[in-house]
C-alpha positions as a Markdown table, in Angstrom:
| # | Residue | x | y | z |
|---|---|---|---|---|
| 1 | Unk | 135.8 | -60.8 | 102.1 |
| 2 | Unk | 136.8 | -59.0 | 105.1 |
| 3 | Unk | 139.5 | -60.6 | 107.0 |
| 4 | Unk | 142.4 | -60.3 | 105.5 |
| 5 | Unk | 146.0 | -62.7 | 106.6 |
| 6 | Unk | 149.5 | -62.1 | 105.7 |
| 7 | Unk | 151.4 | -64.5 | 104.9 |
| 8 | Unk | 155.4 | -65.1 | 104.5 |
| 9 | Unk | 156.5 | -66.9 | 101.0 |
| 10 | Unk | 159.2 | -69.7 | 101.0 |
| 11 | Unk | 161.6 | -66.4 | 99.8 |
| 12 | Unk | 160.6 | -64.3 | 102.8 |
| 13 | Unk | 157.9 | -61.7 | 101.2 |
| 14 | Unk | 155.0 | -61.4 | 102.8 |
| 15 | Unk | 152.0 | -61.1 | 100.8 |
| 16 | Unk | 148.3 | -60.4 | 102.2 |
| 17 | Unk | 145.3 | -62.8 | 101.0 |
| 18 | Unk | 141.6 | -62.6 | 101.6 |
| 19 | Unk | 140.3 | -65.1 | 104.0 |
| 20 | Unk | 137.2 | -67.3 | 102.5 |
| 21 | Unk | 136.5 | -69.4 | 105.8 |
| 22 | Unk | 138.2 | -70.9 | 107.7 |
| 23 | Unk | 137.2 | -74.5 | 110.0 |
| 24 | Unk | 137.7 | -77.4 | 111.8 |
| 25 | Unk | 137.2 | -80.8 | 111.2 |
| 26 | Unk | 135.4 | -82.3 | 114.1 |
| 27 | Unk | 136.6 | -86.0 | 114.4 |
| 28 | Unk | 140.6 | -84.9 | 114.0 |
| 29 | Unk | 140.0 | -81.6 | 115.9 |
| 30 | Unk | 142.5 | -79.8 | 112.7 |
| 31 | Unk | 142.2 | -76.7 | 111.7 |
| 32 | Unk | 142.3 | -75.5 | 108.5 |
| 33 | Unk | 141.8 | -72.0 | 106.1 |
| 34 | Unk | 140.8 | -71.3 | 102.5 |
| 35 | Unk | 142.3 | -68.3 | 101.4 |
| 36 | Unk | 143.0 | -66.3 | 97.9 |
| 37 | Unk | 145.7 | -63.7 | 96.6 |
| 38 | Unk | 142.1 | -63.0 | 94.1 |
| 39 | Unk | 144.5 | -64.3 | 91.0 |
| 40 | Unk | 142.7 | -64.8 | 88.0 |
| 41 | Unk | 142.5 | -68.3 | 86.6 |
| 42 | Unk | 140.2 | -68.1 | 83.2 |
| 43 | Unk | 137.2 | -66.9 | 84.7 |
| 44 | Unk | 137.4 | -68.4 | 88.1 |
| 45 | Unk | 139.4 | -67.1 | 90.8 |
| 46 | Unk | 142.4 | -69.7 | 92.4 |
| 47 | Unk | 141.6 | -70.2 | 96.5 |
| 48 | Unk | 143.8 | -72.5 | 98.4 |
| 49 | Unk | 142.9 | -74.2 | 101.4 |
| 50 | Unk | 146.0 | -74.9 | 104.0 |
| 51 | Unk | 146.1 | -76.7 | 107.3 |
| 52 | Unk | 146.7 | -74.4 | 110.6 |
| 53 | Unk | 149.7 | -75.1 | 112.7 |
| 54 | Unk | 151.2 | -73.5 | 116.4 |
| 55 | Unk | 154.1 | -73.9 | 116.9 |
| 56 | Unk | 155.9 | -71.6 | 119.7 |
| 57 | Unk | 153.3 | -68.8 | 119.3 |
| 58 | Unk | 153.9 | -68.7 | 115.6 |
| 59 | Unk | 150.6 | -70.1 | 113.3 |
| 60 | Unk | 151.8 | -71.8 | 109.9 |
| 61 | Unk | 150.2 | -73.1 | 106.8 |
| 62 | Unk | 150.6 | -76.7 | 105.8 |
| 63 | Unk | 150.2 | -78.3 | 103.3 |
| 64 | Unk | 147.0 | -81.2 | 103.1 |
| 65 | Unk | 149.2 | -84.2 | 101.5 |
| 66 | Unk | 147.2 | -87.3 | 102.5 |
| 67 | Unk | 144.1 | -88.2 | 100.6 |
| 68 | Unk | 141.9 | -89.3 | 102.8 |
| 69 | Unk | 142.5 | -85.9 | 104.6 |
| 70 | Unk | 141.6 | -83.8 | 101.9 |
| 71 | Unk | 138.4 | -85.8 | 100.4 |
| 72 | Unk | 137.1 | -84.8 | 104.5 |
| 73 | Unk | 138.4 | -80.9 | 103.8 |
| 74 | Unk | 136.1 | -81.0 | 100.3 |
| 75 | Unk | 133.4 | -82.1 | 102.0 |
| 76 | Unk | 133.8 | -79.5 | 104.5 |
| 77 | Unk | 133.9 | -76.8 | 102.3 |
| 78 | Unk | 131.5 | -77.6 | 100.1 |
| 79 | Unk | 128.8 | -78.3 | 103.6 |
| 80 | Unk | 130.0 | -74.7 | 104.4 |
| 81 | Unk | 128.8 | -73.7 | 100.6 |
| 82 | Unk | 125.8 | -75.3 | 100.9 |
| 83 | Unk | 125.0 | -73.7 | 103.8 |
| 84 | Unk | 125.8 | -70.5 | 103.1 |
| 85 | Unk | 123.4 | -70.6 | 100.3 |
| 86 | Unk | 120.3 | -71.1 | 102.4 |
């Protein structure tokens, strides 16, 4: 993982992560990232995948809520996977 991101918590720290890919969905024209801070869960590492906002200059990381939404982002992801592996 080369590009790295820094990103400011809810108390105002920033704290870099590692970028895993980042993408857009084609039929909603969204962007969105999947990033890591490389923390340790069991033998896996924990990524988390955000949508990108700008706003005023300023890019932000929401948060996928809606279902539908996030079964597409999966999909997405695992497609870049897959193609990766080939």
């Amino acid at each position: 993982m080369d590009k790295k991101v820094l990103i400011t918590n809810s108390i105002g720290q920033q704290i870099q992560a590692d970028v895993i890919t980042a993408f857009k969905l084609k039929d909603t024209n969204q962007s969105y990232i999947v990033y890591t801070f490389n923390e340790k869960k069991g033998d896996n590492i924990k990524t988390y995948t955000s949508k990108i906002r700008e706003e005023n200059g300023e890019v932000y990381f929401d948060s996928i809520t809606d279902d539908e939404e996030w079964k597409k982002v999966k999909e997405a992801i695992i497609r870049q996977a897959m193609e990766s592996e080939e």
